[in-house]
C-alpha positions as CSV (number, residue, x, y, z in Angstrom):
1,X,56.9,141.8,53.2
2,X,53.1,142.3,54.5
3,X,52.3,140.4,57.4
4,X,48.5,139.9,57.8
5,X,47.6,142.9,59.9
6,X,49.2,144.5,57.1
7,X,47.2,143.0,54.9
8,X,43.8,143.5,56.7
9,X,44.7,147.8,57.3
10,X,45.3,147.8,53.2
11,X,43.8,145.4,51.3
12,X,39.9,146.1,52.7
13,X,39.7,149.6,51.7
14,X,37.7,149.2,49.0
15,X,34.7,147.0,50.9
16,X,33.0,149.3,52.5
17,X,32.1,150.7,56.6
18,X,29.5,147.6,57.0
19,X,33.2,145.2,56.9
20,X,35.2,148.2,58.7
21,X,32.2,148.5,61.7
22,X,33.1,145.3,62.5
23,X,37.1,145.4,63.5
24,X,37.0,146.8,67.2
25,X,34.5,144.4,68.1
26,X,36.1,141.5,66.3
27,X,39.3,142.0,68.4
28,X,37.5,142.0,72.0
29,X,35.6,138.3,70.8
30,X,35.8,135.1,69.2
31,X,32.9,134.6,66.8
32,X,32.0,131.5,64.2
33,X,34.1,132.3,61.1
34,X,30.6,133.0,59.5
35,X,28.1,134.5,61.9
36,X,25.4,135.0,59.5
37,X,25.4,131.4,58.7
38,X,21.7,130.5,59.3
39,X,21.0,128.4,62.7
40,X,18.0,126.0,64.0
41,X,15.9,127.7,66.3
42,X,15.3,126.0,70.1
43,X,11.7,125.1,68.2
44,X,9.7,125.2,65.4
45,X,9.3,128.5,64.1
46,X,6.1,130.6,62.9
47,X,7.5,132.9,62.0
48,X,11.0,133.7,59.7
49,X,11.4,137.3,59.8
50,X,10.1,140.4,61.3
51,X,9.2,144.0,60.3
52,X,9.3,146.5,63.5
53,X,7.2,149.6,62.9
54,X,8.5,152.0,65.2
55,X,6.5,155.0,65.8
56,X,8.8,158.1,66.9
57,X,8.3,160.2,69.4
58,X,5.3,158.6,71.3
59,X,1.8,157.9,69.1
60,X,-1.5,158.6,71.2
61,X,-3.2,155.2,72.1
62,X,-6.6,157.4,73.2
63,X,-6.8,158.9,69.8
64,X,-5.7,155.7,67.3
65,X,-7.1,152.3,68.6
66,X,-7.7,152.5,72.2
67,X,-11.5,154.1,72.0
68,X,-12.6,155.4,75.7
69,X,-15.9,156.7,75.5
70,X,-15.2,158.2,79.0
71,X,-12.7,160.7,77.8
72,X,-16.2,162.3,75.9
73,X,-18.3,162.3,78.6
74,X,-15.8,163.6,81.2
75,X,-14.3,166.7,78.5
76,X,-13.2,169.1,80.5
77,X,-13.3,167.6,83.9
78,X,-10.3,166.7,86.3
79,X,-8.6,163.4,86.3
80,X,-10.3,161.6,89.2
81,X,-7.3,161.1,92.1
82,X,-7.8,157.7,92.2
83,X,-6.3,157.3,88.9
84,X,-4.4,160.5,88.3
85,X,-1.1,158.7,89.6
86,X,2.7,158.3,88.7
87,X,3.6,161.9,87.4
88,X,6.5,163.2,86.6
89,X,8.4,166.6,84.9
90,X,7.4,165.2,81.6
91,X,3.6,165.8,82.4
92,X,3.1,167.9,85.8
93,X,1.6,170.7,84.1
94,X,-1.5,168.8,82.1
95,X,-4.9,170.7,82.5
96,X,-7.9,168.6,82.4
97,X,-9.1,165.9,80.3
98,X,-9.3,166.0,76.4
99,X,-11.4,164.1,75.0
100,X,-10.4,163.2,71.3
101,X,-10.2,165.1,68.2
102,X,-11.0,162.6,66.1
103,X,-14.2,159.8,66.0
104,X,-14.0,156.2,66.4
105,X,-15.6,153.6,64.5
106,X,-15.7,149.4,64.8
107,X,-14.1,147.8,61.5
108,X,-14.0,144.1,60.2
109,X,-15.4,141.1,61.7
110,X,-14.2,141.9,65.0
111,X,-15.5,144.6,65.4
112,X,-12.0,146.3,66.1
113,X,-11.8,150.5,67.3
114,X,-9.9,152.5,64.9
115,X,-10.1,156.2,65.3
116,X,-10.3,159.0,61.5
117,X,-6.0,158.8,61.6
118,X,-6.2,154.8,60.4
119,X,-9.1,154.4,58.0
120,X,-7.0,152.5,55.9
121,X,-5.6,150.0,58.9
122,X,-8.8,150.1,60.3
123,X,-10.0,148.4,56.7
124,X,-7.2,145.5,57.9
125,X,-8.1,145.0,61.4
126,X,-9.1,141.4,60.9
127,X,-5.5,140.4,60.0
128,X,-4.2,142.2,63.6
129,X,-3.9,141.3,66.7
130,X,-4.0,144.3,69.5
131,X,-2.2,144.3,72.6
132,X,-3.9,147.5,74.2
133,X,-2.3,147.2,78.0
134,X,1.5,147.7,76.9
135,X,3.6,149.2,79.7
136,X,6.6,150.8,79.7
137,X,9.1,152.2,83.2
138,X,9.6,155.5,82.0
139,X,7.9,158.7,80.2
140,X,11.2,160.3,78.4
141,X,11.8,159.4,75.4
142,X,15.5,158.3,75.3
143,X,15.0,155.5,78.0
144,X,11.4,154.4,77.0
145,X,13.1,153.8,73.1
146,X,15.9,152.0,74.4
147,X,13.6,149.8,76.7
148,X,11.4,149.1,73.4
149,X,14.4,148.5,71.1
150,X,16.7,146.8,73.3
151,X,14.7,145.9,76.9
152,X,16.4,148.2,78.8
153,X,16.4,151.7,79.8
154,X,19.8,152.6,80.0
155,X,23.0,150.4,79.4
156,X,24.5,149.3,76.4
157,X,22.4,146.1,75.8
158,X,22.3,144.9,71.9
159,X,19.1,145.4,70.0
160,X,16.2,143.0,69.5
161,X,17.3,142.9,66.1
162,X,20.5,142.1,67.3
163,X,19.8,138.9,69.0
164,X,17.2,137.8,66.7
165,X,20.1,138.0,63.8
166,X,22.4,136.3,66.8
167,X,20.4,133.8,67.8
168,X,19.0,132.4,63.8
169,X,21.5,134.5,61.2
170,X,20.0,135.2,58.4
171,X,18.7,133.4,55.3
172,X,20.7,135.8,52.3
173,X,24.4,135.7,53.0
174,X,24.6,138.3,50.2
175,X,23.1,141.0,52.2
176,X,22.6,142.0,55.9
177,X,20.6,140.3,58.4
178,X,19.6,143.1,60.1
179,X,19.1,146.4,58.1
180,X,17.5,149.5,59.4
181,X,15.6,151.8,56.8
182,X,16.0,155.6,57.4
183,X,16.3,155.5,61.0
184,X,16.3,158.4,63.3
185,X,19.8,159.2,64.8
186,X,17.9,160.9,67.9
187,X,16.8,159.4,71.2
188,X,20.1,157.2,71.7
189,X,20.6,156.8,67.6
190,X,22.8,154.1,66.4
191,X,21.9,152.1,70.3
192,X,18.4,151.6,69.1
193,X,19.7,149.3,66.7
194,X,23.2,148.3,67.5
195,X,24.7,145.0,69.1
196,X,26.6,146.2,71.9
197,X,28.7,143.1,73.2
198,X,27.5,140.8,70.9
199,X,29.2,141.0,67.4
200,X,29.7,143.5,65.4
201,X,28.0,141.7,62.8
202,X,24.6,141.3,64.3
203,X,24.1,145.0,64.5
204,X,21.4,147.0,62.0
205,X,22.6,148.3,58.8
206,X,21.7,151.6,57.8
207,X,19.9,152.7,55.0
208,X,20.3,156.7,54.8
209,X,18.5,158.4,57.5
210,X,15.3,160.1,58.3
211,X,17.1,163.5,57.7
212,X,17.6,161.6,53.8
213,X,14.4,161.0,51.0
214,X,13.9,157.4,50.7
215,X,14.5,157.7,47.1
216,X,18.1,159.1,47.7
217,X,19.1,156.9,50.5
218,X,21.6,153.7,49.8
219,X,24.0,151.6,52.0
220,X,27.4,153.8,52.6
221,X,30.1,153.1,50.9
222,X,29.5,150.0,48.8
223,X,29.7,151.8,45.8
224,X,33.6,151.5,44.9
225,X,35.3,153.5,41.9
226,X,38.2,153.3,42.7
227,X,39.1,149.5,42.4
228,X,37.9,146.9,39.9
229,X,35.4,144.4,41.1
230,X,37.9,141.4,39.6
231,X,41.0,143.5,41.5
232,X,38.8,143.0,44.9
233,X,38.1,139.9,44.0
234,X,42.2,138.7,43.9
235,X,42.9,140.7,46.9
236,X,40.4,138.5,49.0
237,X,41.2,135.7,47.3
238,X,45.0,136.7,48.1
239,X,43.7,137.1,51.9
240,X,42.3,133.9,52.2
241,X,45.6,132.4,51.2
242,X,47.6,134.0,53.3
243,X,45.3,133.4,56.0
244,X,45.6,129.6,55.5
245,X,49.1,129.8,55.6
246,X,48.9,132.0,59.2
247,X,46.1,129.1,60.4
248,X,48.8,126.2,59.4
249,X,51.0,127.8,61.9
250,X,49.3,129.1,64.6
251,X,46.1,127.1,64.9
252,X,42.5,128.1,64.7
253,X,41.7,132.4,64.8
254,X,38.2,132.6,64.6
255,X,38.4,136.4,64.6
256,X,40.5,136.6,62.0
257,X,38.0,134.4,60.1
258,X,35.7,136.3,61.2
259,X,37.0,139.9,59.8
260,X,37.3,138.0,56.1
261,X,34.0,137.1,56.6
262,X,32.8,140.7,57.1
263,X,34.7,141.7,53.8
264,X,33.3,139.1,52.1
265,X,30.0,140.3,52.7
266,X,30.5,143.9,51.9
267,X,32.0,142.5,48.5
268,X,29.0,140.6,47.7
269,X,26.6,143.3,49.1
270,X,28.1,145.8,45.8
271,X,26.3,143.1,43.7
272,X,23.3,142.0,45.4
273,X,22.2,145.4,47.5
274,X,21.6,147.9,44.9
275,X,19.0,145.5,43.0
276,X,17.0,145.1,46.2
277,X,16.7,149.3,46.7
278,X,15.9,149.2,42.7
279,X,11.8,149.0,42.7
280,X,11.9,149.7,38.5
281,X,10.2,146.6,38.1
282,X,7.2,146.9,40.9
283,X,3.9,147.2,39.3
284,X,1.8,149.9,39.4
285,X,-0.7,148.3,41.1
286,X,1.6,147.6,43.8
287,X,3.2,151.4,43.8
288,X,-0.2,152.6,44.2
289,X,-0.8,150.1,47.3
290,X,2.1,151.5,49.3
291,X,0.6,155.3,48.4
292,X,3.6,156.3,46.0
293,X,1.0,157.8,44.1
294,X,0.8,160.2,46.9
295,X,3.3,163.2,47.8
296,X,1.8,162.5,51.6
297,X,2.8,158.5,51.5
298,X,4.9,158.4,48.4
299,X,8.6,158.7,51.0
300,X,7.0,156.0,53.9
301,X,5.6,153.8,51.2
302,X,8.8,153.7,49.5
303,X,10.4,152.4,53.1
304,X,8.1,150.3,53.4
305,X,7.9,148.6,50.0
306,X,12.0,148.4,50.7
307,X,11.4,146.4,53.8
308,X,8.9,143.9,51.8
309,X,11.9,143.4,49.2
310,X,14.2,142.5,52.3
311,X,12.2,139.8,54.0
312,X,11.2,138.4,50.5
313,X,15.1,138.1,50.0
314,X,16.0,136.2,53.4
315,X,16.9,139.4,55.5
316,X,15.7,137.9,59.3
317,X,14.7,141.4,60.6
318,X,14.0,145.2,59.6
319,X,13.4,148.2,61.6
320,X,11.7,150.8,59.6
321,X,11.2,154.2,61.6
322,X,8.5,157.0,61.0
323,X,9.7,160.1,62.2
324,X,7.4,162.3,60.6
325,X,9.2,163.7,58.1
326,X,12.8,164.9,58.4
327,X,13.7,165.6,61.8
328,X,10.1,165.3,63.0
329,X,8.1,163.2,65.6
330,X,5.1,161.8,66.8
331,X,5.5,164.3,70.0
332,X,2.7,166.3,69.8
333,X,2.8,168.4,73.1
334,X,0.9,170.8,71.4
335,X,-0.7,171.1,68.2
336,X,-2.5,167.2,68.6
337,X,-4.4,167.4,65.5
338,X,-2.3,168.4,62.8
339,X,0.7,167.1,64.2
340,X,-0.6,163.6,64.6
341,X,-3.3,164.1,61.4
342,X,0.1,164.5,58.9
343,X,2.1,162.0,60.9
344,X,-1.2,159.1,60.1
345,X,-2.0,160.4,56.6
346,X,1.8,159.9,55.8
347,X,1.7,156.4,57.2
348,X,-1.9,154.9,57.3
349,X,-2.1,153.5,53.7
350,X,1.8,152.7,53.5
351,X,1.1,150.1,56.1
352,X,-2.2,149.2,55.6
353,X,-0.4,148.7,51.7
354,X,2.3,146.1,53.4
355,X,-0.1,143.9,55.5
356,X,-2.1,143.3,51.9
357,X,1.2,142.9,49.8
358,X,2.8,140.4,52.4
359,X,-0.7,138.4,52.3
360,X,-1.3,138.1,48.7
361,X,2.2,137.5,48.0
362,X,1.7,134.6,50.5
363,X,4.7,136.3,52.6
364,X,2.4,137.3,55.5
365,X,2.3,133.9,57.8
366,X,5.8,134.1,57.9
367,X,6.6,137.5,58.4
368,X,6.0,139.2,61.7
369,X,4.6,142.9,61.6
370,X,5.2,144.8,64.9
371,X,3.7,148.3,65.2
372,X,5.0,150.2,68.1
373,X,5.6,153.6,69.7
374,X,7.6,154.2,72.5
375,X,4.6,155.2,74.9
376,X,1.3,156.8,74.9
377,X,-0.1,160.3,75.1
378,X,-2.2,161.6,78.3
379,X,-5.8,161.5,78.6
380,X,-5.0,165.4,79.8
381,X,-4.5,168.2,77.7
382,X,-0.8,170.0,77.8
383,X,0.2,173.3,76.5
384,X,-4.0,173.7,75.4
385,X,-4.0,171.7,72.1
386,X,-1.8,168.6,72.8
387,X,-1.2,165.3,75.4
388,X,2.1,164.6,77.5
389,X,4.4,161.3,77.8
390,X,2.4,158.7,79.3
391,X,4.0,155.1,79.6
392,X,1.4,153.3,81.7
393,X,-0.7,152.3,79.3
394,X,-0.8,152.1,75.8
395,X,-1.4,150.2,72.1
396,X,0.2,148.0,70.0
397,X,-0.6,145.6,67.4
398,X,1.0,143.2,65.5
399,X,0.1,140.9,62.6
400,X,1.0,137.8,60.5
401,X,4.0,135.2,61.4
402,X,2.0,133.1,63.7
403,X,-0.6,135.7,65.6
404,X,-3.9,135.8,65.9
405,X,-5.7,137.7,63.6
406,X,-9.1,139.7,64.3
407,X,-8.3,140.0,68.3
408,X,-7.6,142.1,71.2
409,X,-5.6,141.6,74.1
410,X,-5.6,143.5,77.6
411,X,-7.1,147.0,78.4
412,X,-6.4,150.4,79.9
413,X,-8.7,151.5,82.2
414,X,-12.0,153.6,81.4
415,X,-9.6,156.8,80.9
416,X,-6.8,155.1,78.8
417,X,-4.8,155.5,82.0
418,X,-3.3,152.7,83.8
419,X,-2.9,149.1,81.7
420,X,-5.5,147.0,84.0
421,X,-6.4,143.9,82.0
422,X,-3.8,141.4,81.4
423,X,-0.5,144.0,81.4
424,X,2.0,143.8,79.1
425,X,5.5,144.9,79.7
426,X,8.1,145.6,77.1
427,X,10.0,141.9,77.9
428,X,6.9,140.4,77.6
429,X,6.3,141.9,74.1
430,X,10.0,140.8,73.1
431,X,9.6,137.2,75.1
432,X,7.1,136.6,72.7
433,X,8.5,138.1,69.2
434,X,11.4,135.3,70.2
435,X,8.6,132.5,70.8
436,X,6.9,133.2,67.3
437,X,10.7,132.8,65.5
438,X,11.3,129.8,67.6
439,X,13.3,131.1,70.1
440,X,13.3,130.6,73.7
441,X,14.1,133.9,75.7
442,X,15.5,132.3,78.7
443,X,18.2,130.3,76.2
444,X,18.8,132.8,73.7
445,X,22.3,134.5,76.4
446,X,25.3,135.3,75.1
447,X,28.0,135.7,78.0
448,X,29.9,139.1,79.2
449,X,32.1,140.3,81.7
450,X,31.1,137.0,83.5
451,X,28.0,136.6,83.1
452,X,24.9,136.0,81.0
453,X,23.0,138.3,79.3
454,X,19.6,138.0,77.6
455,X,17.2,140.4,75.8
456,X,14.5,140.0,78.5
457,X,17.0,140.5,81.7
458,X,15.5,138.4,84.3
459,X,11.8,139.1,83.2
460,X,9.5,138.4,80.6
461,X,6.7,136.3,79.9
462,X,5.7,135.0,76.6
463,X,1.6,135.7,75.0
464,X,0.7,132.5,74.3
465,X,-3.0,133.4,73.9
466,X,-2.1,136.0,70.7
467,X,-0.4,132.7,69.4
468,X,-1.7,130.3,67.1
């Protein structure tokens, strides 16, 4: 006779990894016997989901939206000592300064800088908000994407996706609240958007990778042939039962509940996923918005148009890469302007396309848009036709769910250097993502190995002039 260990190693085989990912984790913690369940935030919310842009590989500030006139006038010169400071391996070799490829114009009311690589964002720049004196600790990539994705540089810490899906679940209990659209699997991979010691079921979802077209990518292994949807059904139904019985004995097991709960979802996420990743019925009006018109736009458009589908659908929070094609990066070293001119024409109008969608569709007041890189580039040239790391000062923006539109906050200095006017470190940034979903970053902990842990360590301070 099975016992229901027995049950759980035999029965499940058929509900794919998202249920499986969950079992280590299940076993080391006790979790609410639905953890998706949605929850009331500390506040009220502005916000009910986000969409992190995540640029890979380190976008240039100085050549996007962070116009410094002084790079032009001083082409060619040294970095004055006075700011030339806090170098490193990653860029001890630069030559002198570059000044950019590319020209700069104001858009929108504003008045907002937006360089020839974001014509089409430029066009929105009256429904962003820019931070332009982000900071981060470190120039290498690895630690400066954890520190973005999960405030820290190096430990196992769980994602900002993570704890947002902790802290509020998610509003579709038929899918994920936390999925992840061909991410990159470089630069600590699966961390980036992983829970650590929170639960298993907090962590991102993958969709494909980079290394996959967005039109061939899908969730892994939800597609069973080999069992009948009606013969999964009776087995859970069976492993409810016997799980009643076990609880009638023994007592409350949330993590038992817990790992039925997972299969349940993978069950229901056969049904309900592959409709969401089906765009058949998008208009062509709205195709042609995202740029999948467009060989250039047609894959990030397509990942983007994915994540709209998502958030309309109750998912709390989507993380959706741009690698620069397969296995590429925004880590132009050398070769600056056509490395970082394909990288924007593959992007510009993909997201300039999601900003208008989630607005006319009324979706944008509730639905936070993040654009981020892990750091800048340096105002000095490397290898003779690129820029280096830089970390101490660079751009952001974000838009919608409860920011202020048409604004900019903070500045580098004259060079693009050093983040002078009002700095902004990476807890600061995720102090205030928490504020705008109604979550206070000093109460959202969860405790480990005696003690507790939060998303913004010990720091962070929360924007409240970007709010509304």
């Amino acid at each position: 006779m099975y016992n229901r260990r027995d049950w759980l190693k035999t029965a499940g085989c058929g509900f794919g990894s998202l249920a499986f990912s969950a079992l280590a984790h299940w076993d080391a913690v006790a979790a609410e016997a639905n953890p998706l369940a949605p929850k009331q935030p500390h506040f009220p919310s502005k916000a009910r989901s986000v969409i992190l842009l995540y640029m890979h590989g380190g976008a240039s500030h100085i050549d996007s939206f962070d116009y410094r006139p002084e790079l032009e006038r001083q082409h060619g010169k040294s970095l004055p000592d006075s700011v030339n400071t806090g170098r490193n391996k990653f860029n001890a070799n630069l030559g002198t300064i570059m000044k950019s490829p590319w020209k700069f114009r104001r858009y929108g009311g504003a008045g907002a800088w937006a360089s020839e690589l974001f014509p089409h964002v430029g066009e929105i720049a009256d429904d962003l908000c820019f931070i332009k004196s982000m900071y981060g600790n470190n120039n290498a990539h690895t630690p400066a994407t954890l520190e973005l994705h999960t405030g820290t540089q190096s430990f196992m810490r769980p994602s900002v996706g993570a704890w947002i899906t902790y802290g509020l679940g998610t509003e579709n209990q038929n899918l994920p609240g936390f999925v992840t659209i061909c991410p990159p699997l470089t630069y600590s991979g699966q961390r980036n958007f992983g829970s650590a010691f929170l639960p298993a079921a907090y962590q991102g979802t993958m969709i494909g990778t980079n290394r996959i077209p967005a039109n061939q990518s899908r969730f892994s292994n939800i597609d069973n042939k080999s069992t009948t949807v009606a013969d999964q059904r009776r087995m859970l139904d069976l492993l409810r039962a016997n799980n009643r019985e076990q609880l009638e004995r023994t007592g409350a097991d949330t993590a038992l509940e817990s790992r039925i709960a997972s299969f349940e979802l993978a069950f229901r996420m056969q049904a309900h996923a592959p409709e969401v990743l089906d765009i058949s019925n998008e208009t062509e009006q709205t195709l042609a918005l995202y740029g999948m018109d467009d060989k250039m736009t047609e894959n990030y458009g397509r990942e983007l148009l994915l994540a709209r589908r998502f958030v309309e659908r109750g998912v709390r929070f989507v993380h959706v890469a741009h690698t620069g094609g397969r296995g590429g990066r925004w880590d132009q070293h050398s070769g600056l302007v056509k490395g970082h001119g394909d990288n924007a024409r593959a992007c510009d109008k993909p997201i300039a396309g999601l900003i208008r969608d989630l607005k006319q569709r009324g979706l944008l007041d509730e639905t936070l848009v993040v654009w981020s890189t892990e750091f800048g580039r340096t105002p000095e040239v490397q290898n003779n036709t690129g820029r280096g790391h830089h970390a101490l000062g660079f751009t952001f923006w974000l838009a919608g769910g409860g920011v202020k539109s048409g604004m900019s906050y903070g500045a580098t200095d004259e060079f693009g250097y050093h983040a002078v006017e009002k700095p902004v470190h990476m807890h600061d940034l995720h102090a205030t993502i928490l504020r705008l979903l109604g979550l206070d970053h000093t109460r959202l902990t969860y405790r480990y190995s005696g003690r507790d842990f939060r998303l913004t360590d010990v720091g962070g301070h929360v924007l409240n002039s970007i709010i509304v």
